[in-house]
PAZAPA-4460 file (N, C-alpha, C; in steps of 0.05 Angstrom, whole numbers, plus 32768, in hexadecimal, padded with zeros to 4 digits):
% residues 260
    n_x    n_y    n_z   ca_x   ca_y   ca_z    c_x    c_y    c_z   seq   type   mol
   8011   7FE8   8000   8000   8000   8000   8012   8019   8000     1      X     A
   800E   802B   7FF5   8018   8049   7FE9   8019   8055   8008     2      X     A
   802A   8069   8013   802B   8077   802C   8010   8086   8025     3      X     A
   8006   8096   8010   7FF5   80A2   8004   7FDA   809C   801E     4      X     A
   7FD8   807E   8008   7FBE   8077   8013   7FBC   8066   8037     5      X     A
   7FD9   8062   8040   7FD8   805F   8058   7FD0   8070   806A     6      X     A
   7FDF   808A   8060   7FD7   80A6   8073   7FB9   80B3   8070     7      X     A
   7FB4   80AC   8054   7F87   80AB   805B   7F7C   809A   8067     8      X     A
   7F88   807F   806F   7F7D   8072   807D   7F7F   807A   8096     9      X     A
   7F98   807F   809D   7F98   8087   80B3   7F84   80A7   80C3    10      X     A
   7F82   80BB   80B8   7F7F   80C4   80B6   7F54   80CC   80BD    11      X     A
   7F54   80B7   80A4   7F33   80AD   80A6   7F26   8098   80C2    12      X     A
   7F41   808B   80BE   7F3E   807C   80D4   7F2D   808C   80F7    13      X     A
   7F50   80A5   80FB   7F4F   80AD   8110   7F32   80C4   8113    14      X     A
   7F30   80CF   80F9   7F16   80E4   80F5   7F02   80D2   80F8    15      X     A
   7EF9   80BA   80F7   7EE3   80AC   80FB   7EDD   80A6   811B    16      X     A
   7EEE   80A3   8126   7EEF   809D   8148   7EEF   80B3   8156    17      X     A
   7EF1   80CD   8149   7EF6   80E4   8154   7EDA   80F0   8153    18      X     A
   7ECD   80E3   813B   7EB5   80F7   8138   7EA2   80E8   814C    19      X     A
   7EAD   80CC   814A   7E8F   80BE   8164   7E8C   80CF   8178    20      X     A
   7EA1   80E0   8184   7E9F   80F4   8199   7E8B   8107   8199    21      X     A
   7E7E   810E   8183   7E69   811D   817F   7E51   8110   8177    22      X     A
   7E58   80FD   816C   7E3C   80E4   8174   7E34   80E0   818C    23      X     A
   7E4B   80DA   8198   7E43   80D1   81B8   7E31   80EC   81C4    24      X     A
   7E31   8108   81C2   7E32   811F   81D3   7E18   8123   81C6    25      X     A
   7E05   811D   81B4   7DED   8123   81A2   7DDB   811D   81C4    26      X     A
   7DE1   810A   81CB   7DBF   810D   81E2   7DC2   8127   81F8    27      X     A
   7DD7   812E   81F4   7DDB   814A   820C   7DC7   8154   81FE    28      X     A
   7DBE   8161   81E0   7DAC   816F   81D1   7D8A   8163   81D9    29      X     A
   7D92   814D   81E5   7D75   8139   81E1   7D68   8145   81FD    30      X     A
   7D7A   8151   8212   7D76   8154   822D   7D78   8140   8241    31      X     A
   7D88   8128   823B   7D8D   810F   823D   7DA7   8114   8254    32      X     A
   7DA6   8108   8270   7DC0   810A   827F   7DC7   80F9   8288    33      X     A
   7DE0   80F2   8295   7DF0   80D8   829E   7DF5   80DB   82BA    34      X     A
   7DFB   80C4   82C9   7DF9   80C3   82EB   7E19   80C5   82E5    35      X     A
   7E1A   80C2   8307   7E3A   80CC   8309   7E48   80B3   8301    36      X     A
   7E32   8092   8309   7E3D   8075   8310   7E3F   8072   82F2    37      X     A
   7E27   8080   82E2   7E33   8072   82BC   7E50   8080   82B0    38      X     A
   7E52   8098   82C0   7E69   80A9   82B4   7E82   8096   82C2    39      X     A
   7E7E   8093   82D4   7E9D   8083   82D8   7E9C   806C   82D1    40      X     A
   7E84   805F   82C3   7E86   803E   82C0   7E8D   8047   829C    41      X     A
   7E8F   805E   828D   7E90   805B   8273   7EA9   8067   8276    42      X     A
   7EBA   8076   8285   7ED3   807B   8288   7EE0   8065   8290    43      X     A
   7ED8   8052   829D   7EE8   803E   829F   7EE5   802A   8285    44      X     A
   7ED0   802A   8276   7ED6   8020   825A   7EEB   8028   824D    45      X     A
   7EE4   803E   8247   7EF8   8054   8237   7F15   8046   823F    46      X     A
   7F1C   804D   825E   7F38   803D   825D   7F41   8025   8254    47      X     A
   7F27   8017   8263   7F2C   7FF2   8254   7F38   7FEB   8231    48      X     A
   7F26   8002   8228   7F29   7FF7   8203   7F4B   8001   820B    49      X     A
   7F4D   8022   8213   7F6B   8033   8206   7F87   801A   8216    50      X     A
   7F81   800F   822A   7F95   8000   8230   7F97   7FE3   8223    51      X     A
   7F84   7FE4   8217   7F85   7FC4   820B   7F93   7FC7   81EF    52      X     A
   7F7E   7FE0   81E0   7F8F   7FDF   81CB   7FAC   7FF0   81D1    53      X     A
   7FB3   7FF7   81E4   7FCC   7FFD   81F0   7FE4   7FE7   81E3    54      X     A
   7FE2   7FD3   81F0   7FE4   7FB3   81EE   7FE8   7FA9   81DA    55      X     A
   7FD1   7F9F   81D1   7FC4   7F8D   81B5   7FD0   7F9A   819D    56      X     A
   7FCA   7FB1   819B   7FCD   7FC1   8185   7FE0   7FDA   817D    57      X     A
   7FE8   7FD7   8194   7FFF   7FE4   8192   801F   7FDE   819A    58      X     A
   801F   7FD9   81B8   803A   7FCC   81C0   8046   7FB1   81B5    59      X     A
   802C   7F9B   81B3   803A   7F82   81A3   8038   7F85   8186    60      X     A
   802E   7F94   817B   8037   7F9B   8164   804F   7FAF   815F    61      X     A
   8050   7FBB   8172   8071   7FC4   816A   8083   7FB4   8174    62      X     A
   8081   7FAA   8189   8093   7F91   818C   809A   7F84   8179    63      X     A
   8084   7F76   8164   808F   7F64   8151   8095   7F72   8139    64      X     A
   8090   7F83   8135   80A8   7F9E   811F   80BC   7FA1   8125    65      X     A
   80C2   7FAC   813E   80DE   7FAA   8142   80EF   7F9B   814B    66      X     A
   80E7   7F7D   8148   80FE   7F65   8141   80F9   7F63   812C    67      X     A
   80EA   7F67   811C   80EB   7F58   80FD   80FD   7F6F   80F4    68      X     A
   80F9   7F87   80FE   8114   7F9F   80F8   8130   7F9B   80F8    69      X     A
   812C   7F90   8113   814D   7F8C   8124   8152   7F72   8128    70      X     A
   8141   7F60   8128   8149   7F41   811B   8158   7F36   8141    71      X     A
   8147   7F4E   8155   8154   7F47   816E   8138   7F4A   8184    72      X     A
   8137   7F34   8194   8118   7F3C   81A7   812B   7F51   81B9    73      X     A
   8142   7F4F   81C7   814C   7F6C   81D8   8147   7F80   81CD    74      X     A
   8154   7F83   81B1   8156   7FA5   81A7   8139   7FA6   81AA    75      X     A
   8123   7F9D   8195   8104   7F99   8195   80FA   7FA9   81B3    76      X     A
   8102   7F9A   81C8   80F5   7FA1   81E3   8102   7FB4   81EF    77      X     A
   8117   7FBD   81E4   8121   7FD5   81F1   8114   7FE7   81DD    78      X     A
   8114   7FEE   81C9   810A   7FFD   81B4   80EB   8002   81C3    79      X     A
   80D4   7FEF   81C9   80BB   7FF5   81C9   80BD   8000   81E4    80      X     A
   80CD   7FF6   81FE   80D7   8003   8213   80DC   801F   820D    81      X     A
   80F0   802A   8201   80F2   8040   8202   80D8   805A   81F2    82      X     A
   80D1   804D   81E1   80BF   8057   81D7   80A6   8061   81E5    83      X     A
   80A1   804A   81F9   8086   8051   8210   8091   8065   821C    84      X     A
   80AA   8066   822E   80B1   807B   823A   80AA   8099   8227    85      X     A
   80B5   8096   821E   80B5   80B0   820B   8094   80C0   8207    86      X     A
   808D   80AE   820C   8067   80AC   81FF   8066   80B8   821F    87      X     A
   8066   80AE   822D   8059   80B9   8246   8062   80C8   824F    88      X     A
   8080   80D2   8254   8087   80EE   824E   808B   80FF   8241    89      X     A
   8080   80F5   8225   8070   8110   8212   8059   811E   821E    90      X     A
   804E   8106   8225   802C   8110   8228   802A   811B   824A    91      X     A
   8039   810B   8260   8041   811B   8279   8048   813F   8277    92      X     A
   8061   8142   825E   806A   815F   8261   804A   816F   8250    93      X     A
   8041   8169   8242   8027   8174   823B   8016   817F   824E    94      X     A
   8013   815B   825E   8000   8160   8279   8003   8178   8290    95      X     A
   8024   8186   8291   8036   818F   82A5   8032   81AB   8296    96      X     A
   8038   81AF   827E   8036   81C4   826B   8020   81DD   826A    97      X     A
   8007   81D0   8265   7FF0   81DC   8259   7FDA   81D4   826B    98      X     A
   7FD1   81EF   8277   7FC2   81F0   8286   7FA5   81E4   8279    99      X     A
   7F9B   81DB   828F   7F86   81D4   828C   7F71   81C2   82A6   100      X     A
   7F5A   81B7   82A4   7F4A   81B2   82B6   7F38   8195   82B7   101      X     A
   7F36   8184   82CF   7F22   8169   82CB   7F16   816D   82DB   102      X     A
   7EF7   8173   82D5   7ED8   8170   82D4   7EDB   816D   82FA   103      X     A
   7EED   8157   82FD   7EEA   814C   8322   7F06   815C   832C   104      X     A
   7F1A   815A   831C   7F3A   815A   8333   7F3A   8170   832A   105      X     A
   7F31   8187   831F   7F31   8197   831C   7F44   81AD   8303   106      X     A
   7F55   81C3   830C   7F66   81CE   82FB   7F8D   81BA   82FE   107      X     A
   7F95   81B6   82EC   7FB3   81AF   82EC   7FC6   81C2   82DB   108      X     A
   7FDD   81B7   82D5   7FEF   81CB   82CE   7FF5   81E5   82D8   109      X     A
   8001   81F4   82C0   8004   8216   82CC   7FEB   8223   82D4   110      X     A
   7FED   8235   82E7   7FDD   8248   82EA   7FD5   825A   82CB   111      X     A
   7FB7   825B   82CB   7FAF   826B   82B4   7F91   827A   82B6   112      X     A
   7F8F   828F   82C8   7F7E   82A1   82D4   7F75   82AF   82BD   113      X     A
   7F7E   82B3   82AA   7F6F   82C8   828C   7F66   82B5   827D   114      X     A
   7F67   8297   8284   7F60   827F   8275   7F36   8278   827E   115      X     A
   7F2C   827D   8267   7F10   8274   8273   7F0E   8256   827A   116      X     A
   7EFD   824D   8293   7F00   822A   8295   7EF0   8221   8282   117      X     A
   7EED   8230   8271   7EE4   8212   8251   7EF8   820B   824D   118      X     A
   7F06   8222   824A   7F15   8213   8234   7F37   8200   8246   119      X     A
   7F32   8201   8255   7F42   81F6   8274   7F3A   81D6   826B   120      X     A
   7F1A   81D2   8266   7F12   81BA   8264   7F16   81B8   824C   121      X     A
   7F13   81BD   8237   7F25   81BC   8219   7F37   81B6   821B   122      X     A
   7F4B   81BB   821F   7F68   81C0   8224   7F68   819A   8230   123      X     A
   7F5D   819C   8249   7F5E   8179   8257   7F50   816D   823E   124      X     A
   7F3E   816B   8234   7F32   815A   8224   7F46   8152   8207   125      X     A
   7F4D   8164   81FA   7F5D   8168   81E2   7F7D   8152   81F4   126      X     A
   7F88   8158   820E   7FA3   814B   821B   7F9A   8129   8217   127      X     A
   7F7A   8122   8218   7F74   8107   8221   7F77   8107   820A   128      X     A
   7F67   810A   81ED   7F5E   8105   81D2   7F78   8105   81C1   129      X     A
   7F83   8112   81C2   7FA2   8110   81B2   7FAA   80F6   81B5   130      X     A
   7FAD   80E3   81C2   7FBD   80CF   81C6   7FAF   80B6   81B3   131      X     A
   7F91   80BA   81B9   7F80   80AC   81A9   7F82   80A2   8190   132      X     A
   7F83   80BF   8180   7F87   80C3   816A   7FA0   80BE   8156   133      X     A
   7FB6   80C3   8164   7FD5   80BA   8165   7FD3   8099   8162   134      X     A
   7FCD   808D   8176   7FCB   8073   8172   7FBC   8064   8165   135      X     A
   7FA2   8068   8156   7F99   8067   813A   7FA7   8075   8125   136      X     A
   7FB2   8085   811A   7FBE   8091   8110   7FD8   8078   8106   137      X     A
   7FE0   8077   811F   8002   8064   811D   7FFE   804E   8116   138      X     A
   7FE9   803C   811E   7FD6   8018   811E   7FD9   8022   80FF   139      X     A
   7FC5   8030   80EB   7FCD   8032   80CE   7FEC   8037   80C3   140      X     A
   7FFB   803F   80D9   801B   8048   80CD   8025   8035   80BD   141      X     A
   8026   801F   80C6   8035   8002   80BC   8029   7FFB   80A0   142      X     A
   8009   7FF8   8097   7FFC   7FF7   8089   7FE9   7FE1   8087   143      X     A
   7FEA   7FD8   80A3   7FDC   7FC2   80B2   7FB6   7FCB   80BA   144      X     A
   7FAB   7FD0   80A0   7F99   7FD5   80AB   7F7E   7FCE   80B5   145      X     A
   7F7C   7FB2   80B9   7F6D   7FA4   80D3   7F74   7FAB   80E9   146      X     A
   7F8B   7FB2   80E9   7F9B   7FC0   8104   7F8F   7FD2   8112   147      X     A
   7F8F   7FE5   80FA   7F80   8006   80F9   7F65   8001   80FE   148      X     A
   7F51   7FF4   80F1   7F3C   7FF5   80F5   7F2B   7FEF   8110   149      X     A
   7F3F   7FD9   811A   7F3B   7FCD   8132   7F42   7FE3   814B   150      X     A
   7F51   7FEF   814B   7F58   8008   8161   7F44   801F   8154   151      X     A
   7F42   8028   8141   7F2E   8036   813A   7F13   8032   8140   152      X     A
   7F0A   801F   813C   7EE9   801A   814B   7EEC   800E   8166   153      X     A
   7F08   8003   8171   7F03   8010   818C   7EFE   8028   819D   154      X     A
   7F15   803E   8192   7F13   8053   819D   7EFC   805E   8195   155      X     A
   7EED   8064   817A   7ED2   8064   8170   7EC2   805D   8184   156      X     A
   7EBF   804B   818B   7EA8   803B   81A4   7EAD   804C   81C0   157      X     A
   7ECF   8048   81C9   7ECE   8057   81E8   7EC2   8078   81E3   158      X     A
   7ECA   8085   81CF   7EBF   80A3   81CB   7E9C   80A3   81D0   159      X     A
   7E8F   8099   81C1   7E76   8093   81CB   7E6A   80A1   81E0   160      X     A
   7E78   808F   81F6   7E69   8099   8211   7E7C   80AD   8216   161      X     A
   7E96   80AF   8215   7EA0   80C0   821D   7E95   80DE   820F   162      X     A
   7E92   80E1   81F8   7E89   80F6   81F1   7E73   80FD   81F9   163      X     A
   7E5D   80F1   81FE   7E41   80F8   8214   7E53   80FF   822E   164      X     A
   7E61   80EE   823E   7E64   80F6   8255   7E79   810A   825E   165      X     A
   7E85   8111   8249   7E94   8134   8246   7E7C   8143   8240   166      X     A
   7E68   8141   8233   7E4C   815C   822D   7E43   815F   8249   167      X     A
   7E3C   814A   824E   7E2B   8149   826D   7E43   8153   8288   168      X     A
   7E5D   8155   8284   7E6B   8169   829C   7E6D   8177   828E   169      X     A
   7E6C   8186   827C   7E69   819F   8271   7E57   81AC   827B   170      X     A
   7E42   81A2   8278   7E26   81A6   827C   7E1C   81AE   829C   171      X     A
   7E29   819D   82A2   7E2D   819D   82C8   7E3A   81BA   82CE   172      X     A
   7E50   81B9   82C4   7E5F   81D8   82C9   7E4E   81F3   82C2   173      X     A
   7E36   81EC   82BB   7E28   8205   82B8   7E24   820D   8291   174      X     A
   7E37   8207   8280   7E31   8207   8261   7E16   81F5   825A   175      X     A
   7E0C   8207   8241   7DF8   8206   8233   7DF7   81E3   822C   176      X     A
   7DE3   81D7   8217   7DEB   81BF   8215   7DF2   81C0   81FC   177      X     A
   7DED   81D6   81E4   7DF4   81D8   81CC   7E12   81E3   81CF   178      X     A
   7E1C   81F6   81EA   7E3D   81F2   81E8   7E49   81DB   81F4   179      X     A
   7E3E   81CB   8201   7E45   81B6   820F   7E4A   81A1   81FB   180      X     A
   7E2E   819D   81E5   7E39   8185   81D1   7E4E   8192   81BC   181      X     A
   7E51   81B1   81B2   7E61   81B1   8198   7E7C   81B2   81AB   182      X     A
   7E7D   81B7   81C2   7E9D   81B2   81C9   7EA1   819A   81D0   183      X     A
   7E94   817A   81E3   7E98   816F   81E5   7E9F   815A   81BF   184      X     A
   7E91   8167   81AA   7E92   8160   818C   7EAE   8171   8187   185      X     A
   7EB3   817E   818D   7ECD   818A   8183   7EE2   8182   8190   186      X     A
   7EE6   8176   81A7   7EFA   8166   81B6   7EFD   814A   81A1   187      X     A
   7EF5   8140   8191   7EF4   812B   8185   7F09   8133   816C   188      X     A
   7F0A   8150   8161   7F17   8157   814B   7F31   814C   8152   189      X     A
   7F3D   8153   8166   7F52   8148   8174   7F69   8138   8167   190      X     A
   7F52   8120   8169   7F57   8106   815C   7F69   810A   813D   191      X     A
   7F5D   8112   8131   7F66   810B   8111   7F7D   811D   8109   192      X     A
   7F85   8134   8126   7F9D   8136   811D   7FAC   812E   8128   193      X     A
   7FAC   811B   8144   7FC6   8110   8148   7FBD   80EF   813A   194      X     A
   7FB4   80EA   8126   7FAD   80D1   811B   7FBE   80DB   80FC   195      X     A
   7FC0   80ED   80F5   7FC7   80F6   80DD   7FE8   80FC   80E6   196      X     A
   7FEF   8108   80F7   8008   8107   8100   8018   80EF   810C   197      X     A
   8008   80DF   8113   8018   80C5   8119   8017   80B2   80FC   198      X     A
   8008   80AA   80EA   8005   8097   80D9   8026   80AB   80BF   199      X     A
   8020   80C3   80C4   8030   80D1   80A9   804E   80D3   80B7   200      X     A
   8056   80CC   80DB   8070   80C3   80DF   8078   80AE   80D6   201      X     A
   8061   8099   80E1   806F   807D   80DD   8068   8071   80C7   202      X     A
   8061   8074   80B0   8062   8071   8099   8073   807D   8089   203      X     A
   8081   8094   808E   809B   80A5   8088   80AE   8082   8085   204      X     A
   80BB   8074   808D   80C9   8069   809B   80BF   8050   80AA   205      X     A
   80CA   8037   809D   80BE   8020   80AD   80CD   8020   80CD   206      X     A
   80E0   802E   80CE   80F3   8032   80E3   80E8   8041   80FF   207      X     A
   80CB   804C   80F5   80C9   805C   8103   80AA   804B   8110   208      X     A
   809F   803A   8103   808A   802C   810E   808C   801E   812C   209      X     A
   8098   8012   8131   809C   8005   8150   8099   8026   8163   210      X     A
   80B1   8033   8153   80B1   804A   816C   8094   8057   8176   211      X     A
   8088   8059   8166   806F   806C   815B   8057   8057   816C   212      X     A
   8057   8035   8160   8048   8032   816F   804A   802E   818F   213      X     A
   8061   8031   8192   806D   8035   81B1   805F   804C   81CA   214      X     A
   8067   8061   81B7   806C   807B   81B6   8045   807F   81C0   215      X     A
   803A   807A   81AC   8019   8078   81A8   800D   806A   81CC   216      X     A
   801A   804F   81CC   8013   803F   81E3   8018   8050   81FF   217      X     A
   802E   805C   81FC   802E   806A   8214   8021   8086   821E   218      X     A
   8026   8090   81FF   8012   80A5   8204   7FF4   809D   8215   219      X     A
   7FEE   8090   8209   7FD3   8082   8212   7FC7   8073   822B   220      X     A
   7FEA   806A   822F   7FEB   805D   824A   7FE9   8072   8269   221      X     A
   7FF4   808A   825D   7FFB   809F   8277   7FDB   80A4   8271   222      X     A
   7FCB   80B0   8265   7FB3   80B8   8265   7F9D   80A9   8270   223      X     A
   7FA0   8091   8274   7F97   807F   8280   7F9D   8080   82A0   224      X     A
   7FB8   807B   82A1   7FBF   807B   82C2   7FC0   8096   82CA   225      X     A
   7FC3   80AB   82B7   7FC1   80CB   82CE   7FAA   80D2   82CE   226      X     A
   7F9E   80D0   82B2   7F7A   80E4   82BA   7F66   80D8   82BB   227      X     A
   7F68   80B2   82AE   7F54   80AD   82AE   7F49   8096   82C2   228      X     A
   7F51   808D   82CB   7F53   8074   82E6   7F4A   808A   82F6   229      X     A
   7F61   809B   8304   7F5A   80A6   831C   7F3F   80C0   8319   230      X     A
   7F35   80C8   8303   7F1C   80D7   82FC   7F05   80C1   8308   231      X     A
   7F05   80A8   8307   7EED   8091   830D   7EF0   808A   831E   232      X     A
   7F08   8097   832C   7F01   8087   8354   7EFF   80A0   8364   233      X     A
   7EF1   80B3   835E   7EF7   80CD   836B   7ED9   80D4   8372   234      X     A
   7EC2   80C7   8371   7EA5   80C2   8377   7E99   80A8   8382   235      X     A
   7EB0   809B   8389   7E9D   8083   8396   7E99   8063   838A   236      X     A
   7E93   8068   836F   7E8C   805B   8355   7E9F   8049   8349   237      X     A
   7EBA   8044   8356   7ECD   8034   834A   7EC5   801A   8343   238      X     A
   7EB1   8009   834E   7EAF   7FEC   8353   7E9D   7FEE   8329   239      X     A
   7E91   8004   832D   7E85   8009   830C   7E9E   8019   82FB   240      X     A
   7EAF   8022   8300   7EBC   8025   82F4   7ECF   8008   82EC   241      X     A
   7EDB   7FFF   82F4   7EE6   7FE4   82F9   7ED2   7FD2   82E6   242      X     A
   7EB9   7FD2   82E2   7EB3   7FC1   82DD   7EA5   7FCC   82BA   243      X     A
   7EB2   7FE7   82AE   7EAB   7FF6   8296   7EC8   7FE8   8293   244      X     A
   7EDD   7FED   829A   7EF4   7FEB   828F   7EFE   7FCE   828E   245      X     A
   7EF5   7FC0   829E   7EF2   7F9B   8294   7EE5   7F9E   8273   246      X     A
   7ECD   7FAC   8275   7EBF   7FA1   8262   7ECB   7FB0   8244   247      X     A
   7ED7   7FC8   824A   7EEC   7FD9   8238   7EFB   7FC8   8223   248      X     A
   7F13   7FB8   8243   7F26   7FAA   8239   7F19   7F8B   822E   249      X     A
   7F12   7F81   8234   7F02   7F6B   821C   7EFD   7F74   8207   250      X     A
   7EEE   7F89   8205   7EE1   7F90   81E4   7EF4   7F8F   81D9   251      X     A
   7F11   7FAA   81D7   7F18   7FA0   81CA   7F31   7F98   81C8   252      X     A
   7F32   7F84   81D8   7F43   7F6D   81D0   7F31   7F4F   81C2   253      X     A
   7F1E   7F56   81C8   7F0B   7F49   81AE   7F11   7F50   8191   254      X     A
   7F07   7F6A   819A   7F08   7F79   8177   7F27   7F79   816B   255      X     A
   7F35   7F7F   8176   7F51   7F78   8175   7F5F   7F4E   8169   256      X     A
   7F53   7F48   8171   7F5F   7F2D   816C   7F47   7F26   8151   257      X     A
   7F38   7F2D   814F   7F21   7F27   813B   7F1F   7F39   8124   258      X     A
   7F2D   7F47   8128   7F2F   7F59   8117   7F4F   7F68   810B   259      X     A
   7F57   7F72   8123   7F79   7F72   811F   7F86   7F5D   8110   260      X     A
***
């Protein structure tokens, strides 16, 4: 396959999972709301799929690129080793960087007083969604695209609820519900550009695929263990959170082996 048409896949790919985000946020318009126990049981989905295909679709697939690279399982596991690091202290110095705000734990980063708190929660929403998109984006890099499709209608599926249950704390904070869904729909844009920026690295360069899907996994991995685990035990609700993110990580490692 042509880099051409890898990087539309990719691309289409990540814009398809990005836009479920504004599918999901359509019943905010309906006047439709969510308890606190469904919001942490679909955040703990959300994690289940991003750490599985963490895994499935990303780490042991760069694993087996980069021995068939380096013709060595060490270099291979040091390569996808270093690569996670990197991923999670990309996305850590981001986290540290750019101010911004979660719905429960409130404001992080720098101080930013001339900053309105929309866009505080923009700012957090866009830090989670980047990673997403990156790692659909990269799953198409190789040109593996059962790969792609399979992390793509996972992340497609976790947005869903997540994009309803970003309208509905919007919504809580006092915003309208028609600004509540086009920004919780506009947090989804997100997606297709770090899906377009990751598939047009590692398709640059077969050299650069292990790193990328490395790179992708960890991003994904810190977003998981910094904002999104501890956002679902901070009301009570963990035993339903725990039991969204069981049901997360099966899907798709279903959809992943059946499809991947």
């Amino acid at each position: 396959m042509e880099p051409g048409e890898i990087i539309l896949w990719g691309l289409a790919g990540s814009l398809a999972a990005g836009m479920m985000t504004a599918v999901g946020a359509v019943p905010i318009l309906l006047k439709q709301s969510m308890s606190m126990r469904a919001h942490d049981a679909f955040l703990g989905f959300a994690a289940g799929v991003m750490l599985a295909a963490s895994f499935f679709s990303l780490i042991l697939p760069g694993l087996e690129v980069a021995e068939e690279l380096s013709g060595s399982k060490l270099i291979s596991a040091l390569i996808v080793v270093a690569g996670l690091i990197i991923g999670v202290g990309a996305i850590a110095a981001v986290n540290e960087l750019i101010p911004h705000a979660h719905f429960v734990r409130g404001r992080q980063g720098p101080l930013s007083p001339s900053l309105q708190k929309v866009w505080l929660f923009v700012f957090a929403i866009t830090i989670h969604n980047f990673p997403e998109g990156l790692a659909v984006g990269v799953s198409f890099g190789g040109g593996d695209i059962a790969n792609g499709v399979s992390i793509a209608l996972g992340i497609g599926l976790q947005n869903l609820p997540e994009g309803f249950a970003v309208a509905v704390a919007l919504g809580s904070e006092g915003y309208s519900r028609s600004v509540s869904f086009l920004i919780a729909a506009a947090s989804g844009l997100i997606e297709p550009v770090g899906g377009l920026l990751g598939v047009a690295a590692v398709s640059s360069s077969e050299q650069f695929l292990p790193w990328g899907l490395a790179f992708a996994a960890g991003a994904m991995i810190y977003v998981i263990v910094h904002e999104i685990i501890p956002e679902t035990h901070t009301r009570g609700f963990s035993n339903e959170a725990t039991a969204g993110f069981t049901v997360g990580l099966v899907l798709m490692m279903f959809l992943d082996v059946t499809l991947g």
